[in-house]
N, C-alpha and C positions, 0 to 999 in steps of 0.2 A: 545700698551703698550711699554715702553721704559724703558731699563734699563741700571743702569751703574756705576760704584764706583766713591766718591766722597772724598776730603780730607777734612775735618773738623775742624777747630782751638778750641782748649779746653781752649788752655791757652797760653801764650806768649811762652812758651818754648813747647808745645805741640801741634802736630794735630793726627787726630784719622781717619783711611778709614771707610769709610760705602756705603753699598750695600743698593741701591735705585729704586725703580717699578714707575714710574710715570704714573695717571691714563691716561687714551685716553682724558678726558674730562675734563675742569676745574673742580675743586671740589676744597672744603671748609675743607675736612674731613684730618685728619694724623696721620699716626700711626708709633709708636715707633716700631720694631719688635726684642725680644730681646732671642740672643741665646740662646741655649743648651751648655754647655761645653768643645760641638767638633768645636765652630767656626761659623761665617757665612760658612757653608758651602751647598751644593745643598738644604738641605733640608730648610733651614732658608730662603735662598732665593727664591723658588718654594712657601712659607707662604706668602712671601715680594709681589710678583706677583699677588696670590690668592685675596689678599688684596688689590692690583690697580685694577683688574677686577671688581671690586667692588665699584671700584669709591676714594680710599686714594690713597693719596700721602703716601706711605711707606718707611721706612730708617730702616737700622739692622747695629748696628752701633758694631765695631769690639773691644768687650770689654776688650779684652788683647791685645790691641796696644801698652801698656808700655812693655810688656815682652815677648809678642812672636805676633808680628803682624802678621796678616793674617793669623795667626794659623788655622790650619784644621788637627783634632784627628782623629782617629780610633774608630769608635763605638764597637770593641773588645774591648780597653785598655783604659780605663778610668786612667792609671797611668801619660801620659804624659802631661793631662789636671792640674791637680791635682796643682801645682807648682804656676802656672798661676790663679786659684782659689783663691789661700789660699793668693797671693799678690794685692785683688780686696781691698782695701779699700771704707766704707761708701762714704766719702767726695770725693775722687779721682771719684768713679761709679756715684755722681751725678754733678758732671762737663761734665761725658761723657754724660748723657742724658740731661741735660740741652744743649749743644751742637747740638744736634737732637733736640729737642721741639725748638729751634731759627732757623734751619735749613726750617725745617717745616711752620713756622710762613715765613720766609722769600718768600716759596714759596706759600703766603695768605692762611695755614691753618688756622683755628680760631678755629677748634673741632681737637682738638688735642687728643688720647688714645693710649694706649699703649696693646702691649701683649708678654708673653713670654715663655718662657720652662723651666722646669728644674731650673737650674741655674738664666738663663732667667725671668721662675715665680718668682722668689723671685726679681731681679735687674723691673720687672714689678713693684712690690709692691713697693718699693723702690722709684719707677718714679712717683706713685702717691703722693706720701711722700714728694715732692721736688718739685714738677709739678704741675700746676693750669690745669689739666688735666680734660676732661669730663668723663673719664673710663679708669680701667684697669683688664685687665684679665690674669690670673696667672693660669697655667696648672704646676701641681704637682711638686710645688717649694721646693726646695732644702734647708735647711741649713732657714727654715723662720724663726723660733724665734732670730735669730743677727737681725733682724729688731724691736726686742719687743721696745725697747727704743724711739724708731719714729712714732710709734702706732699713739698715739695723732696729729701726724705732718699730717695726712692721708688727701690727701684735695679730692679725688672723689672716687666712687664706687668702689665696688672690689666685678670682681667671680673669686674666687677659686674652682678650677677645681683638682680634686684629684684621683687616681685611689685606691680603695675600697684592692687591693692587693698587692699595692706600697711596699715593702720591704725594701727600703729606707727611706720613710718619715713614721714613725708608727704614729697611729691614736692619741697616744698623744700627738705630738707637730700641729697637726692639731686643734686637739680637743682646747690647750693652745694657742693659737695664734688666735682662732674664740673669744677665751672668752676675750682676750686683744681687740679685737675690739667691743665687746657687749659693755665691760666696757669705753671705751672711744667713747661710741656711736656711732659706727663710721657704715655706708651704708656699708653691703655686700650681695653677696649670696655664699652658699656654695654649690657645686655640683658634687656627688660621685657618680664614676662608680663602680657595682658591679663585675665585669667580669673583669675589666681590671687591670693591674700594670702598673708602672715607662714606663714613655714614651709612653704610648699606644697612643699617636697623631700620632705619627711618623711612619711612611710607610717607612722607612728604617732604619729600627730597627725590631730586634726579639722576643719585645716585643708588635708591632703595634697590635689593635684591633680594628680591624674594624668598627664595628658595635657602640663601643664606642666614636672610635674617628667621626665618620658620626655628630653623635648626639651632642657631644663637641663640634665640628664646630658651627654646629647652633647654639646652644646657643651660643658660642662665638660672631661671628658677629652680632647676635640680637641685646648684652646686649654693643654693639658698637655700632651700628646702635640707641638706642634707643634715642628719643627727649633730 
């Protein structure tokens, strides 16, 4: 497996770095891999790798390139992220994945999906919304009803991945955002961990749960993996 950072063209006056796993083997398969908060940082990119082992072409493409490139946070201080957040615009975040899904396609993916974290989950959501995408999976996305307005735009599958003790996301904007996609008929699964909170994928975090995040896994690559 080979990896390596790459610059990206967004736009004539813009390019954007992203952290790339290329499989050992030709493959067909490609996946978006989209932060947490704190950056492509080790842990985004050990997901990026997980995911070439497997046979994709992977890309984690660095979503605050406009205002703090190459940012990498502190998983103590969620304050220094924050800034960098709150200047993600709709439009602007689906240039940057439209930029990966062409990247992608360049190197002959044709099953292109995406998955992400956090922040990440929701810019997932997001990439199906915008993407002729075959899947996306969203682990205990952040801030999801700013996407209600796009609901209908939703072109493939979506798991949502949730932790049962999340303190952040409360079970009513879960709960509201499952029912905007029943009502716009739109393909999902939804899928609650009872044990776990916010971030329990992450093995470097003091929120990781093991046993949770094992099982999150599979399902994840499954419902990526699936025909």
């Amino acid at each position: 497996m080979e990896t390596n950072w790459v610059e990206l063209p967004v736009s004539d006056e813009t390019a954007m770095a992203a952290f790339i796993a290329k499989p050992d083997a030709a493959s067909r398969r490609g996946v978006l891999v989209l932060q947490e908060a704190f950056g492509v940082n080790g842990h985004i990119q050990e997901v990026a790798q997980r995911l070439a082992k497997l046979g994709y072409w992977a890309i984690a493409p660095d979503l605050f390139h406009r205002t703090a490139p190459r940012f990498q946070g502190d998983y103590g201080d969620f304050r220094p992220a924050m800034p960098h957040m709150k200047a993600m615009k709709y439009e602007a975040t689906a240039a940057d994945v439209r930029a990966c899904y062409d990247w992608l396609v360049q190197q002959s993916a044709t099953d292109v999906s995406s998955i992400g974290f956090c922040m990440g989950g929701r810019v997932s959501v997001l990439a199906a919304q915008v993407l002729p995408l075959k899947a996306a999976v969203s682990f205990y996305a952040g801030n999801i009803l700013s996407l209600r307005g796009h609901v209908a735009e939703t072109q493939a599958p979506l798991l949502l991945v949730w932790g049962d003790r999340d303190q952040h996301i409360p079970r009513e904007q879960r709960d509201e955002f499952a029912g905007l996609l029943r009502a716009a008929h739109k393909s999902f699964v939804e899928c609650t961990f009872g044990d776990a909170g916010h971030a329990f994928s992450n093995d470097q975090r003091p929120s990781y749960h093991p046993a949770s995040a094992r099982l999150a896994w599979a399902l994840a690559t499954a419902f990526l993996a699936q025909p």
